[in-house]
C-alpha positions as CSV (number, residue, x, y, z in Angstrom):
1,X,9.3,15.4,-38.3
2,X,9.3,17.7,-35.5
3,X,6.8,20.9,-35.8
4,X,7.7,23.7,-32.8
5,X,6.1,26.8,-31.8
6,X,7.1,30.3,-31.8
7,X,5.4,33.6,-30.9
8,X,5.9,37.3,-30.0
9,X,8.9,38.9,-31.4
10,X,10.3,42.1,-29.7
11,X,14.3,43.5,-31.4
12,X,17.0,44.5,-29.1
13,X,17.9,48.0,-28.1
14,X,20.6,48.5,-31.3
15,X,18.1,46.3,-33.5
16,X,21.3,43.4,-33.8
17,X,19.0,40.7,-32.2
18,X,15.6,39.5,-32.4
19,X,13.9,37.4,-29.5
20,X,11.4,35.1,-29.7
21,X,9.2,32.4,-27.8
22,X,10.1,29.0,-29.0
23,X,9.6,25.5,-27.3
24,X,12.5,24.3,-29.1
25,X,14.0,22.9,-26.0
26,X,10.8,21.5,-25.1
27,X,9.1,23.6,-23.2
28,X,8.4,27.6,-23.8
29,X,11.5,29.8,-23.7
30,X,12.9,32.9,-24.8
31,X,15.6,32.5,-27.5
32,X,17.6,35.4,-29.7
33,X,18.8,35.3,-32.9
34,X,21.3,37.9,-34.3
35,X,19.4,39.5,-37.1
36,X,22.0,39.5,-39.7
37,X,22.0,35.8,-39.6
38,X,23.1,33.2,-37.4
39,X,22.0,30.5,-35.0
40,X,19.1,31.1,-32.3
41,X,20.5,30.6,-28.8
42,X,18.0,29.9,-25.6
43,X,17.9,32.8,-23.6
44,X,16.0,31.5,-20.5
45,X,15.8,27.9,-19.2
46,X,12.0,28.7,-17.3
47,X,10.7,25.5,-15.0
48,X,7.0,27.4,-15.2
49,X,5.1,29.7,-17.6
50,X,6.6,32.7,-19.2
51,X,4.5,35.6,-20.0
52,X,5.2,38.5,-21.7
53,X,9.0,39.8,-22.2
54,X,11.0,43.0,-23.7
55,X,14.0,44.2,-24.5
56,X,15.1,47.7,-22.7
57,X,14.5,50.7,-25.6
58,X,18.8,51.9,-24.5
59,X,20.6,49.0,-22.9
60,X,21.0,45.8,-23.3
61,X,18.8,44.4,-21.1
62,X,15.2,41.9,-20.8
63,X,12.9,42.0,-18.5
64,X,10.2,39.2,-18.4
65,X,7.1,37.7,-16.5
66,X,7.4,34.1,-15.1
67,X,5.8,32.1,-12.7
68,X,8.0,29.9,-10.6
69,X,7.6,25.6,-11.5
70,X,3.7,26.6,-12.5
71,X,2.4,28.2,-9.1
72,X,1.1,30.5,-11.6
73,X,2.2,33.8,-9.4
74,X,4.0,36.1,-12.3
75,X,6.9,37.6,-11.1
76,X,9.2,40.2,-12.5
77,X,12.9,38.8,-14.2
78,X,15.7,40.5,-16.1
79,X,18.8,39.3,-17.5
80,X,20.7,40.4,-20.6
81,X,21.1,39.4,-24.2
82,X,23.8,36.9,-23.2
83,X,21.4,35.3,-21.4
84,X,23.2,35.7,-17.7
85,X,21.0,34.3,-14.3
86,X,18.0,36.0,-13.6
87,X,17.5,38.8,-11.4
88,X,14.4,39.2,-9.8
89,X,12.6,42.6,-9.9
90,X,10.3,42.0,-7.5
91,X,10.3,39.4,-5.1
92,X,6.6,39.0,-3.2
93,X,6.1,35.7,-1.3
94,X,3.7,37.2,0.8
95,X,1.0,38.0,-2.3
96,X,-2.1,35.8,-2.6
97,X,-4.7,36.1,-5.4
98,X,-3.1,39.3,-7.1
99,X,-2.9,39.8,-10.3
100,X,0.1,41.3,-12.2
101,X,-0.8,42.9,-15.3
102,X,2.1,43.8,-17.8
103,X,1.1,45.5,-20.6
104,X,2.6,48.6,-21.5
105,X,4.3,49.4,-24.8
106,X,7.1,51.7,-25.2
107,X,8.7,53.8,-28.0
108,X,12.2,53.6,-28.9
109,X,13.2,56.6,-26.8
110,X,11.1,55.0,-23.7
111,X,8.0,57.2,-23.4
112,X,4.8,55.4,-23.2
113,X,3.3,54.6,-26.4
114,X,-0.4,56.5,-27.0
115,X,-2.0,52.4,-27.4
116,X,-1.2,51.7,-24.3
117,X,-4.7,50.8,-22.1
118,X,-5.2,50.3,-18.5
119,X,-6.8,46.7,-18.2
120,X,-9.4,46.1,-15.6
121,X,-10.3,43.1,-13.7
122,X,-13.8,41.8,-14.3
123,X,-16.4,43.0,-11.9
124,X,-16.4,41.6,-8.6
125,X,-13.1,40.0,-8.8
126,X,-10.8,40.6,-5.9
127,X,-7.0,42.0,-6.5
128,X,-4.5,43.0,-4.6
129,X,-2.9,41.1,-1.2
């Protein structure tokens, strides 16, 4: 008996694969599975957390937030469908106690979609370098 966890569904760009959270290798990855059927593959093989993820609204293309071994510092990743080694976005080794906040939701031709909020830290917390 072997329950496992998945969460957070976004479709591809020509809506032919579906991705998904899944600890099905153990640990919290993201995985695609064709949408007409077929098996799941693991997309990333993460040693930390993974935050939130999307697919590109024209190309195929993911970009996702992990931390690196659980030094909880998000940084930015993409790769494509096929699952190819990461490229980071935007390497920052020099950032201490900043917070990276990802949550902007596009439409299907890329414009921002009108839900999207601008979060704010809590009052007297410190961002930035």
């Amino acid at each position: 008996f072997k329950v496992r966890r998945q969460r957070a569904a976004v479709i591809s760009h020509d809506e032919s694969l579906v991705a998904y959270l899944s600890d099905e290798s153990g640990r919290m990855d993201i995985w695609v599975q064709p949408i007409a059927g077929g098996p799941a593959r693991q997309l990333t093989h993460s040693s930390g957390f993974l935050g939130t993820f999307s697919f590109s609204p024209t190309q195929d293309l993911m970009v996702f937030a992990a931390d690196s071994g659980g030094d909880e510092l998000m940084r930015l990743y993409s790769t494509d469908s096929k699952g190819g080694e990461p490229v980071a976005l935007f390497p920052d080794p020099a950032r201490k106690n900043g917070w990276l906040v990802m949550n902007e939701v596009l439409n299907p031709n890329g414009t921002p979609h009108p839900t999207n909020g601008r979060p704010r830290a809590p009052a007297g917390t410190r961002t930035g370098a």
